[in-house]
GUMITOR-585655 format. One line per 2 residues: number of its first residue (from 0); their letters; for each residue x, y, z of N, C-alpha, C. Coordinates in pm, whole numbers, plus 32768, in hexadecimal, padded with zeros to 4 digits. Example, Ala and Ser with C-alpha at 12.3 -4.5 7.8 and 13.67 -1.06 7.14 Angstrom:
<atoms>
0> as> 8527,7DC7,830C,84CE,7E3E,830C,8528,7EB6,830C; 8505,7F1F,82C4,8557,7F96,82CA,850A,8003,8313
</atoms>
This chain:
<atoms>
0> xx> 8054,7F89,8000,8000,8000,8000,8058,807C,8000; 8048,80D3,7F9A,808E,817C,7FA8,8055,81AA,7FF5
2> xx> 80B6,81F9,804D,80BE,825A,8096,80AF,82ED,8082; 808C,82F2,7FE4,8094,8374,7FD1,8033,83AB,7F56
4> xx> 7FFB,8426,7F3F,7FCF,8444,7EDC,8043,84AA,7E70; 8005,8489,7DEF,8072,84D7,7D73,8049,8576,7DAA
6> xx> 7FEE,85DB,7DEB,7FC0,8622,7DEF,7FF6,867A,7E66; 8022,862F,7EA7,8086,8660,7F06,8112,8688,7EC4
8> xx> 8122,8675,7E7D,81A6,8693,7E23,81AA,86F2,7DD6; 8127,873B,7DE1,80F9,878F,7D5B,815F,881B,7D82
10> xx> 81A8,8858,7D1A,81D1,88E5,7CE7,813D,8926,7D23; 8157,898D,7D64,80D4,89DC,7DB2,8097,8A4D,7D1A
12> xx> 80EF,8A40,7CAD,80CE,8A87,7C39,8089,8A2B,7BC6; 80B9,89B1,7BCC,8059,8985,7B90,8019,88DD,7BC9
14> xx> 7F88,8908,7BC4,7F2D,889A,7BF5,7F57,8812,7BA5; 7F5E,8799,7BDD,7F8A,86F3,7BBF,7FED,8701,7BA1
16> xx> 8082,8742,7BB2,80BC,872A,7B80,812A,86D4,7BE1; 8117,869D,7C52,814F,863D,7CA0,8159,85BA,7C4C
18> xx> 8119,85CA,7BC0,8116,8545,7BC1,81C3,853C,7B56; 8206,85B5,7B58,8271,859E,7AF4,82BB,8576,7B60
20> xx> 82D6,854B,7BED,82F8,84F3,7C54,835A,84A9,7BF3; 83BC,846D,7C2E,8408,83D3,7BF7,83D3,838F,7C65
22> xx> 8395,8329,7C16,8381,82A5,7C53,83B6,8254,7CB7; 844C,8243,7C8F,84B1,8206,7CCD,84A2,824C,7D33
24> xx> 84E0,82E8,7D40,84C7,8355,7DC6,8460,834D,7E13; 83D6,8330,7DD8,8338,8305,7E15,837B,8290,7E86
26> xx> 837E,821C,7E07,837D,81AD,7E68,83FA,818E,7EE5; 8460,81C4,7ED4,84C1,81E6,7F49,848D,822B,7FA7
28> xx> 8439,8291,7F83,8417,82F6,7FF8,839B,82C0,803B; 833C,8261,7FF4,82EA,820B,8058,8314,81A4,80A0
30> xx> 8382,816A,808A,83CC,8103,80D5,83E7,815E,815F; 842B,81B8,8144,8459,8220,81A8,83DF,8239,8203
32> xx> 8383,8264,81DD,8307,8285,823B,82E5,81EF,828C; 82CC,819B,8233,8293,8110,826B,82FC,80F2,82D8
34> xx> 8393,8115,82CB,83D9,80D7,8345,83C2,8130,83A8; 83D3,81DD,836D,83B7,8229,8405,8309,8240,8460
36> xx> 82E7,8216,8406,824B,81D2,8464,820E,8284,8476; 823A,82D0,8455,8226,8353,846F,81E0,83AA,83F0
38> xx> 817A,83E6,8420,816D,842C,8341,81DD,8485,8354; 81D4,84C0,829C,824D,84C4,8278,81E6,858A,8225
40> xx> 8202,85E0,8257,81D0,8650,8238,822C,86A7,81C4; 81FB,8687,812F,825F,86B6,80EB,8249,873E,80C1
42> xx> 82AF,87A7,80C8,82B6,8859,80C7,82C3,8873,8035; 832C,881D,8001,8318,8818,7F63,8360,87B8,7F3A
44> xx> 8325,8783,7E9D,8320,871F,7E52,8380,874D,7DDD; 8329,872C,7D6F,8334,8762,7CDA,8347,880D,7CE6
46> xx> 839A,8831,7C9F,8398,889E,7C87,8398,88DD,7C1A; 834E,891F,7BAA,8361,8967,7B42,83E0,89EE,7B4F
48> xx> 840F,8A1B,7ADF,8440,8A0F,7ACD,844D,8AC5,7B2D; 83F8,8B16,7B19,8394,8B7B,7B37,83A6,8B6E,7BF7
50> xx> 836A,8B2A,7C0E,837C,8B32,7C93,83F9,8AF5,7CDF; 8442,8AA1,7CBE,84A5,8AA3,7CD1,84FB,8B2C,7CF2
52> xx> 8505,8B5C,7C8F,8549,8BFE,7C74,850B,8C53,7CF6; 84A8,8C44,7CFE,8438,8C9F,7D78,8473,8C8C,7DE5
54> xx> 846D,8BF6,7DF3,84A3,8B98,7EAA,8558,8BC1,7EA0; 8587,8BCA,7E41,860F,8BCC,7E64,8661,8B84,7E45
56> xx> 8626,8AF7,7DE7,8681,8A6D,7DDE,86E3,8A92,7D57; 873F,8A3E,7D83,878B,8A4E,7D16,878B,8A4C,7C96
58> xx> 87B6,8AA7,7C20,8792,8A89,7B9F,87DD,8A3E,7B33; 87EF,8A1E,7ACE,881C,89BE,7A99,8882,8A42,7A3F
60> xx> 8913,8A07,7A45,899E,8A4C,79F9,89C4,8A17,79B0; 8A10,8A2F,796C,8A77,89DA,78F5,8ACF,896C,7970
62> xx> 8AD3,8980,79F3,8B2D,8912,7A25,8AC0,88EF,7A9C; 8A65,8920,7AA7,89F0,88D9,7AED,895F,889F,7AF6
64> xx> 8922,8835,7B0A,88BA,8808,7AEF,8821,886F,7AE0; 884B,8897,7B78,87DB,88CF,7BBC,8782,88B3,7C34
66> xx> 873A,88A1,7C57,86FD,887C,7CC2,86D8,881A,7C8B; 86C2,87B5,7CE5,86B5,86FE,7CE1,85F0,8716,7CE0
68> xx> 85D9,878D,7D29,852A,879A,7D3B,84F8,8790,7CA5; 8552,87C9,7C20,8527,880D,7BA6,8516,8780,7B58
70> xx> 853A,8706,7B87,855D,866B,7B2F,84EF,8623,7B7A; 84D9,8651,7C06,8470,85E6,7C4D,8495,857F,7C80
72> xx> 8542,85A9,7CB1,8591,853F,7D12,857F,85A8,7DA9; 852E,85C6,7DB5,8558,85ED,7E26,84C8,865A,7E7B
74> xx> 84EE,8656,7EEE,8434,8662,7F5F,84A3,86CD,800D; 8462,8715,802F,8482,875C,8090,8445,8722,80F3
76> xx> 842E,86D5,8174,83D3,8699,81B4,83C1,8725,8238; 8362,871D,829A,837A,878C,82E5,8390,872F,835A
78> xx> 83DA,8777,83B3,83DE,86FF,8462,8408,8796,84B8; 83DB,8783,8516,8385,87F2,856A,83B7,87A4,8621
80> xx> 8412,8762,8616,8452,8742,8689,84BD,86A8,8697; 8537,86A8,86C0,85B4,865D,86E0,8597,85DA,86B3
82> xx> 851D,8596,86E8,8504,84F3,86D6,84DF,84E2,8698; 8478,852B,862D,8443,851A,85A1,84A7,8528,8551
84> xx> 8512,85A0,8549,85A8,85C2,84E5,85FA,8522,8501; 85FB,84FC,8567,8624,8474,8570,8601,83EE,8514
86> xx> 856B,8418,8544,8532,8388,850A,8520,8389,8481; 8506,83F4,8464,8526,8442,83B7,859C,841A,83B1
88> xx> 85EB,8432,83B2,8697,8422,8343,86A1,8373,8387; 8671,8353,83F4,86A9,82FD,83C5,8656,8255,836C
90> xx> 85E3,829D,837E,857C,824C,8330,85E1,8280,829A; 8616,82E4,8278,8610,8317,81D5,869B,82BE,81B1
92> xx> 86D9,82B6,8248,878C,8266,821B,8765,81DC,81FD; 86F7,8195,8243,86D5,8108,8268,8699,80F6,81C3
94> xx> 863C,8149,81AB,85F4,8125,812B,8679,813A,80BB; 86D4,8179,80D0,874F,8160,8033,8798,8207,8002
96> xx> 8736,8259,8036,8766,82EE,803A,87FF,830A,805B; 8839,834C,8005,88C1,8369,8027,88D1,8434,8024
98> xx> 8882,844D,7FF9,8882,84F5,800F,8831,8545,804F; 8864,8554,80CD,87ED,859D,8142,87EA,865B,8133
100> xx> 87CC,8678,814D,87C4,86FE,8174,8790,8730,81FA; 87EE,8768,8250,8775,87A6,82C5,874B,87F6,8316
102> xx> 86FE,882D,8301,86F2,88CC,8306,8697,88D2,839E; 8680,891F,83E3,862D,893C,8456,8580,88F1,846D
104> xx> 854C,891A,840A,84D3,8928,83DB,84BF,8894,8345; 84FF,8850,8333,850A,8803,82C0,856B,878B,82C4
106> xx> 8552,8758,828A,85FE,86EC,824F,85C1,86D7,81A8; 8622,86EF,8163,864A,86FC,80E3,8672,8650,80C5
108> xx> 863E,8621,803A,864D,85A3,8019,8658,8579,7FAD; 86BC,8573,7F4A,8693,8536,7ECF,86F4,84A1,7EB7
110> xx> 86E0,84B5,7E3B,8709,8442,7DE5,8746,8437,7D6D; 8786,84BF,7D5D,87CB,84C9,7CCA,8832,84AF,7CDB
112> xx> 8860,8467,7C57,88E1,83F2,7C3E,8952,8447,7BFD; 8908,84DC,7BE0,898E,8528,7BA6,89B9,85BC,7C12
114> xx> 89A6,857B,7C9C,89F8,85BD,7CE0,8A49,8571,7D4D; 8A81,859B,7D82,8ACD,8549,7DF4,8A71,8507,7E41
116> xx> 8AA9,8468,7E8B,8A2B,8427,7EB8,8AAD,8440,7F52; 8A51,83CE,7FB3,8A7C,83CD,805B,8AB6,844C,8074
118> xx> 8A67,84B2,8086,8A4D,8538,8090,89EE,8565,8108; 89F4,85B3,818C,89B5,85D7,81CB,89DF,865F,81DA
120> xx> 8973,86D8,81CB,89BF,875C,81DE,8947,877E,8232; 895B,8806,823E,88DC,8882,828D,88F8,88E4,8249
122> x> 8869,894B,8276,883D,8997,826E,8854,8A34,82AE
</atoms>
């Protein structure tokens, strides 16, 4: 059973578009929920290309990708206190995740294969 809807993933600019999600990223990130037994409150998903630019994420250069949000490898979760940021990263290490992010208010998560992997930074 998924843990999740494509709609939660949605670019806040444009309606369904959670569903340009990667799959693979889907189904890792429900493994992740199913082990941390906890829901999993995502801040952002998919990102066009438009709001991206708005939020701040990185843009794509002649020597850089761009934000991992703009491909649909990648979900902002929110955690709002110590034992949830816990049970989060480590439900995300257990399920196969190798690139954390973690910010106060969030942990950052993707899955793109064209940046450095076993990676944990902050915010």
């Amino acid at each position: 059973m998924l843990h999740f809807d494509h709609n939660e993933f949605d670019s806040p600019d444009i309606p369904n578009s959670g569903i340009n999600m990667d799959n693979k990223f889907l189904n890792m990130l429900d493994d992740a929920r199913g082990i941390a037994g906890i829901p999993f409150k995502i801040n952002s998903g998919y990102r066009s290309k438009e709001h991206n630019t708005k939020v701040g994420g990185k843009i794509k250069t002649p020597t850089s990708k761009g934000s991992s949000h703009m491909y649909g490898l990648a979900a902002d979760i929110s955690v709002t206190n110590s034992l949830d940021r816990f049970t989060i990263m480590d439900s995300l290490i257990e399920a196969g995740f190798n690139r954390i992010g973690v910010g106060n208010t969030f942990i950052h998560v993707d899955s793109d294969s064209e940046k450095s992997p076993y990676v944990i930074w902050t915010y």
